[in-house]
C-alpha positions as CSV (number, residue, x, y, z in Angstrom):
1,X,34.8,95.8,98.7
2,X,32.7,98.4,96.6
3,X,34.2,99.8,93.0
4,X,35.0,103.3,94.3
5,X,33.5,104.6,91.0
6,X,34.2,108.7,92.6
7,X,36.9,110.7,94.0
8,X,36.6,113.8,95.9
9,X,39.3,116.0,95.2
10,X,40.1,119.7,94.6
11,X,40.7,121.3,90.8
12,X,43.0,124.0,90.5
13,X,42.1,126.0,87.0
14,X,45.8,127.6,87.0
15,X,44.1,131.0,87.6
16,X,42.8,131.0,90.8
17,X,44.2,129.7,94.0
18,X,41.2,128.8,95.2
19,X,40.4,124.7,95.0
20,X,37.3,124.1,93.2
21,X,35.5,120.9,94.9
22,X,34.9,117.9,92.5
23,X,34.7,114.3,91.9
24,X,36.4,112.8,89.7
25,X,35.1,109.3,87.7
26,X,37.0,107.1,84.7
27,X,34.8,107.0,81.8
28,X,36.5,104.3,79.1
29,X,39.6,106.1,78.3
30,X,38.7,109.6,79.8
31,X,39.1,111.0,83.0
32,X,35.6,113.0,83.8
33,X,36.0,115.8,86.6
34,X,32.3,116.8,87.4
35,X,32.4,119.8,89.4
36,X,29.1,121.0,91.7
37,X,27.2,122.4,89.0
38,X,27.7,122.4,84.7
39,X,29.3,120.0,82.8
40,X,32.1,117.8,83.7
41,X,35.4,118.6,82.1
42,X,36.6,115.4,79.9
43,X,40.0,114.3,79.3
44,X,41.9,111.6,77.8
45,X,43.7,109.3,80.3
46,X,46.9,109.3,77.8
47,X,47.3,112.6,78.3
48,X,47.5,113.1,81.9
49,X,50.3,113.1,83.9
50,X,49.5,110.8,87.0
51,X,51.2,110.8,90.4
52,X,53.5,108.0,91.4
53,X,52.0,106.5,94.5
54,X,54.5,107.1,97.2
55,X,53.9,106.5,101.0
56,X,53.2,109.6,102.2
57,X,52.0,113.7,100.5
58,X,49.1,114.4,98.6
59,X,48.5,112.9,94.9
60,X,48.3,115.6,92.1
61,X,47.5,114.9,88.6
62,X,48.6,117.4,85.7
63,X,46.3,118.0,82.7
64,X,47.4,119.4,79.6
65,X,46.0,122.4,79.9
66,X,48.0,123.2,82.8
67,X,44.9,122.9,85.6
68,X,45.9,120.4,88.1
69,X,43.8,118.0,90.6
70,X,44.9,117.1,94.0
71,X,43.2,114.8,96.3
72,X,44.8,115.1,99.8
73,X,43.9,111.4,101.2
74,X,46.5,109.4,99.4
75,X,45.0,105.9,100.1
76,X,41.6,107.1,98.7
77,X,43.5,108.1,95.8
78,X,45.5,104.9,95.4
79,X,42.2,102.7,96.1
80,X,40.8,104.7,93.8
81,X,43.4,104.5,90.5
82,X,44.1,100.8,91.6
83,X,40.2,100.0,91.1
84,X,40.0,102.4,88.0
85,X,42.7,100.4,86.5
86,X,45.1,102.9,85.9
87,X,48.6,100.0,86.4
88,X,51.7,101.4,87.6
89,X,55.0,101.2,86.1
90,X,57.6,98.3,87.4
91,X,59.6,101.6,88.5
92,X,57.2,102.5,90.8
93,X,56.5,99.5,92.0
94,X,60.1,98.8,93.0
95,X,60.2,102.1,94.4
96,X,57.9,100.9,97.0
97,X,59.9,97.8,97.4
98,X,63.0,97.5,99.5
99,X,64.2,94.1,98.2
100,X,64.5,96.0,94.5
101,X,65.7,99.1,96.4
102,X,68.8,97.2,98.1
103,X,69.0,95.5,95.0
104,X,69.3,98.5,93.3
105,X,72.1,99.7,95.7
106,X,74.0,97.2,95.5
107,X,74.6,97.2,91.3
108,X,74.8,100.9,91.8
109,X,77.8,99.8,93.9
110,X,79.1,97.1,91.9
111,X,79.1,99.8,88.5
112,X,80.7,102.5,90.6
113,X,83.4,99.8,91.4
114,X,83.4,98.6,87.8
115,X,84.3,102.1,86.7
116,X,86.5,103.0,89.4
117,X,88.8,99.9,88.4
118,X,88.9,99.5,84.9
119,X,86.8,102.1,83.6
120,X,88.6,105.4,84.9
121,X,92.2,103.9,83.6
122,X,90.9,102.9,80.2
123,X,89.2,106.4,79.8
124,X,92.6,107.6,80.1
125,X,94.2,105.6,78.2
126,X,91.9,106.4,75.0
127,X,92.0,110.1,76.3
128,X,95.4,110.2,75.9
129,X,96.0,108.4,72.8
130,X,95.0,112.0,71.2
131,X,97.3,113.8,73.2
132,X,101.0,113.8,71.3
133,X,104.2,113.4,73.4
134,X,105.1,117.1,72.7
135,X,102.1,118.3,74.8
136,X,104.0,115.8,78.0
137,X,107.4,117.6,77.1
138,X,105.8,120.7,77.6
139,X,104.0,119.7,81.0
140,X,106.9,118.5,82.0
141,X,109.1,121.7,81.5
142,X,106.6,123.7,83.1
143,X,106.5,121.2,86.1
144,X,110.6,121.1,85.7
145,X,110.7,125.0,86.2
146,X,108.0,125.4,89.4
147,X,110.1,122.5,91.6
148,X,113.3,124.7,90.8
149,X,111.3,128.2,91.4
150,X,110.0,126.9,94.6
151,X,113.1,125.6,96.0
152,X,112.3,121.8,96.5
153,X,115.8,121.2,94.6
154,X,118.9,123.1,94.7
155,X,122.1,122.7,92.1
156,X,124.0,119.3,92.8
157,X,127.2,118.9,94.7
158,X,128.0,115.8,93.1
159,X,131.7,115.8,91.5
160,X,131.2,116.6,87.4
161,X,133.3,113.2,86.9
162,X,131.0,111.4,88.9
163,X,127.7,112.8,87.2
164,X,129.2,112.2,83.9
165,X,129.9,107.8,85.5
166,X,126.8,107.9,86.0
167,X,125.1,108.9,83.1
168,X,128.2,107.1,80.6
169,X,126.9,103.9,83.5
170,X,123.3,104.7,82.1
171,X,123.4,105.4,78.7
172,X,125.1,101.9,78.4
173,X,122.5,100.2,80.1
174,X,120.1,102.1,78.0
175,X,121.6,100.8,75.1
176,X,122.2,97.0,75.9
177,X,118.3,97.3,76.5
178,X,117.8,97.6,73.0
179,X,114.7,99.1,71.2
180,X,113.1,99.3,74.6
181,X,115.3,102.0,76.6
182,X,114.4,105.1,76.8
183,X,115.7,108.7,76.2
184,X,115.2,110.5,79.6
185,X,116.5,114.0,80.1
186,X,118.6,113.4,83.6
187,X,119.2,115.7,86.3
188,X,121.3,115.6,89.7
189,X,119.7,118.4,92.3
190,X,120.5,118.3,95.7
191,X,116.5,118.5,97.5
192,X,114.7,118.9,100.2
193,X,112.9,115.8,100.0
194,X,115.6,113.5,100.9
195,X,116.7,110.0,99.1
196,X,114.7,110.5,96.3
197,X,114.5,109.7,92.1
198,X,111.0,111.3,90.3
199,X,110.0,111.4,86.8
200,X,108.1,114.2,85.0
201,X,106.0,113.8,81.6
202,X,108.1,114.5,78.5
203,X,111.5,112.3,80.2
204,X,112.8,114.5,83.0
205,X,114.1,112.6,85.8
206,X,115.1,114.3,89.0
207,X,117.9,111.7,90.9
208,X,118.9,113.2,94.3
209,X,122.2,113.7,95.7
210,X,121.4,112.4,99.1
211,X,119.5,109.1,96.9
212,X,123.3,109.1,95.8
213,X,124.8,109.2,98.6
214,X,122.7,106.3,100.7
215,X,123.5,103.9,98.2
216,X,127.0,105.3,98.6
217,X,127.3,105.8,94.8
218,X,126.8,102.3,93.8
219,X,126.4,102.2,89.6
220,X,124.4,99.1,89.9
221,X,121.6,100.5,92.3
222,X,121.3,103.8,90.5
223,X,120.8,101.9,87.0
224,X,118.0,100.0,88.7
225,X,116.7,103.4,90.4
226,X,116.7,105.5,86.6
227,X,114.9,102.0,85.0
228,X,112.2,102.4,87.4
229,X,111.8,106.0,86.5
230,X,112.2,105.4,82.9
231,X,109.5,103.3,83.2
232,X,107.3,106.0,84.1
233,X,108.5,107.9,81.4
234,X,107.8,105.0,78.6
235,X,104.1,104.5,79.9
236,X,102.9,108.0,80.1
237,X,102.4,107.5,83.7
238,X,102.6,111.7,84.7
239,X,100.3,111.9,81.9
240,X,97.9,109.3,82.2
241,X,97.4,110.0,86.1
242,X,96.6,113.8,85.0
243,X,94.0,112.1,82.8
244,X,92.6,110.0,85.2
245,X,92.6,112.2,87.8
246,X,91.2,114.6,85.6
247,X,88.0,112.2,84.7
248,X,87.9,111.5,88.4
249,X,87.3,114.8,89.6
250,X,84.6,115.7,86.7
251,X,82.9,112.6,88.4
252,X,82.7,113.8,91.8
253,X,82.0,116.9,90.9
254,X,78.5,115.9,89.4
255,X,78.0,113.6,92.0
256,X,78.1,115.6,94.9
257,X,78.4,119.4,93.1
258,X,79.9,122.1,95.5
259,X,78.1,120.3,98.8
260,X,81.7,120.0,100.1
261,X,84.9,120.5,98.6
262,X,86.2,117.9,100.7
263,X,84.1,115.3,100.0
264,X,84.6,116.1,96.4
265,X,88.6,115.7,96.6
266,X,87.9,112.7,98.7
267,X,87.4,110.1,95.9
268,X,90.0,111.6,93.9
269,X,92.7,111.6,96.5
270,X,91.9,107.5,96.6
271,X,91.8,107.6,93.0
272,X,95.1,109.1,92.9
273,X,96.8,106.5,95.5
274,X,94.9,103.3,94.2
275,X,96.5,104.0,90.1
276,X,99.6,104.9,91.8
277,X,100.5,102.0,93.3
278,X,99.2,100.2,89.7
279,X,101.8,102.6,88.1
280,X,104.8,101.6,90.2
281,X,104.5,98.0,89.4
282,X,104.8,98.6,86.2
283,X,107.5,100.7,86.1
284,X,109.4,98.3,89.0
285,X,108.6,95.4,86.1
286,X,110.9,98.0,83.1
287,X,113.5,97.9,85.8
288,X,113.9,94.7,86.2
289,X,114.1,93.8,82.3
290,X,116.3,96.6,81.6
291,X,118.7,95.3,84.8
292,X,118.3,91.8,83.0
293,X,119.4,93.1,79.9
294,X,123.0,94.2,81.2
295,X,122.7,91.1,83.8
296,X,122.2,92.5,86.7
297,X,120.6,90.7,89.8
298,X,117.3,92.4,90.1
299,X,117.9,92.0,94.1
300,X,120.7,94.9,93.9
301,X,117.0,97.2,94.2
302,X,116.9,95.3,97.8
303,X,119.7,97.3,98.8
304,X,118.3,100.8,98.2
305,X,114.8,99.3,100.1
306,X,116.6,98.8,103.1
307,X,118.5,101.8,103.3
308,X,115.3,104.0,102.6
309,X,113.6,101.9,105.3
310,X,116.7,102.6,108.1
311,X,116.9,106.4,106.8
312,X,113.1,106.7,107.1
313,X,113.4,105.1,110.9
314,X,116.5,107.5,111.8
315,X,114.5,110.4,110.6
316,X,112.0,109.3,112.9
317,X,109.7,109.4,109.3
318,X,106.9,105.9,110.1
319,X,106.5,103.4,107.4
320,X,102.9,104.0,106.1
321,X,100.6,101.7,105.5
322,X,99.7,100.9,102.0
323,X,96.0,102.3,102.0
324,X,97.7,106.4,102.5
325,X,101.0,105.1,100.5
326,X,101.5,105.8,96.9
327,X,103.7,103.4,96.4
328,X,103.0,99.4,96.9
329,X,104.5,98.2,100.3
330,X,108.5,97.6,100.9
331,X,108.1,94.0,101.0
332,X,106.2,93.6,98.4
333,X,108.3,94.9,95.8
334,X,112.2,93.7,97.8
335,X,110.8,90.2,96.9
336,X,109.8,90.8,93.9
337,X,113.1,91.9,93.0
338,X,115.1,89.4,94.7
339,X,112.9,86.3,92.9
340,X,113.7,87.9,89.3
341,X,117.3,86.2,88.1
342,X,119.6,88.1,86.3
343,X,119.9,87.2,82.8
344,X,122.9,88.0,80.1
């Protein structure tokens, strides 16, 4: 095959839209562009701004002085530049690959996951190691206040003697923990959402009366029930999940912009599940120490598990699977609390 030493292309002179009709040679290091009469316009390959060959569209090299030549037949181009000598980058070349491109994909994939699973919750963690515990109080209250103003809880029924057991029963367990326990800020509401306990930054702790009333006041239980919660309070949990969440949504946002608001929530709605079910591990692991510590079985939490379970089934409320459930799966954690001993 012949050196194509030429190139008939068009010249744009940034003034006119009219083409100018040319051929265009490679002199050494300069690129000549002799158009149909005068002198050809010279200028040093370094300084122009060639095309990426791509599979289909015209080629259009930039100059520095802002004129422009295009050459609509692509392949003459790239014979052209491939014969001239002008090499492409290894980017372009595995642009035009698909073995690099699925390569390419698939670490893309592998970072993303990377990030997702160990990046995201260490971001938080070193986010939130400038945050002090005041600014979590203050979240907290603020949270505290819009549950009462909305009416998901109402003031307790619960017998003053009995609230005042039960937090004597705590207070105890709190202190035969040792330097671990922790100072929560406890509060019986009657509530709308049924058996429930709930933590908020700073150490409030919501404990329902109907929670109270399906493990039929049982000290033991509820000890187990405010550990767990005080767990969340010790690690930051509220806070840290705001954090992550937070990071999560920044993420998606530059990722996929206002394209769909949906989409955008998406990831951080998974994100949101995914950490919390990390988070209740841990804070099921505080509750069994501190149930240790005044030596009692870890197994007592089975009860509360199976009561939740019949309460959910009488409500006709289904047992969700652990991909849309925040909270690891029932069996899961009743074994892991009946295979922890009690120790005095």
């Amino acid at each position: 095959m012949t050196q194509p030493e030429r190139l008939a292309a068009e010249y744009f002179d940034g003034v006119s839209a009219r083409p100018l009709h040319v051929e265009a040679r490679i002199d050494g290091d300069t690129l000549c562009i002799q158009p149909p009469e005068g002198d050809p316009k010279r200028v040093p390959l370094r300084r122009v701004r060639w095309p990426e060959r791509q599979r289909h569209g015209a080629r259009v090299a930039h100059l520095p002085d802002g004129t422009s030549l295009h050459c609509a037949d692509a392949m003459a181009f790239d014979t052209w530049a491939r014969h001239a000598g002008l090499g492409e980058s290894w980017v372009v070349k595995a642009q035009q690959s698909w073995r690099w491109t699925a390569a390419g994909v698939a670490m893309l994939l592998v970072l993303c996951g990377v990030l997702y699973q160990w990046g995201l919750p260490w971001g938080a963690r070193a986010a939130l190691a400038f945050v002090p515990a005041r600014v979590d109080r203050e979240l907290g209250d603020i949270a505290m206040r819009s549950i009462r103003d909305e009416g998901l809880v109402s003031p307790t029924a619960l017998p003053p003697g009995q609230q005042q057991r039960l937090r004597a029963a705590w207070s105890r367990a709190v202190a035969n923990a040792g330097p671990a326990g922790v100072t929560i800020d406890l509060h019986f509401h009657k509530s709308k959402l049924g058996p429930n306990a709930f933590a908020l930054p700073g150490g409030h702790v919501v404990l329902t009366d109907e929670m109270v009333a399906l493990v039929e006041g049982r000290e033991d239980v509820l000890i187990g029930v405010l550990a767990h919660e005080a767990g969340h309070v010790r690690h930051r949990h509220g806070m840290r999940m705001l954090a992550q969440t937070t990071l999560l949504g920044g993420i998606t946002s530059i990722a996929f912009g206002d394209f769909s608001g949906l989409l955008a929530a998406a990831p951080a709605l998974l994100g949101h599940l995914a950490y919390s079910r990390d988070f209740e591990r841990e804070a099921d692991g505080d509750a069994i120490a501190l149930l240790q510590a005044n030596g009692i079985p870890p197994a007592v939490m089975a009860t509360m598990f199976e009561r939740l379970r019949a309460h959910q089934r009488k409500e006709g409320m289904p047992d969700l699977p652990i991909a849309l459930g925040s909270h690891p799966p029932d069996e899961e954690r009743i074994a892991r609390f009946r295979d922890a001993a009690a120790v005095r």
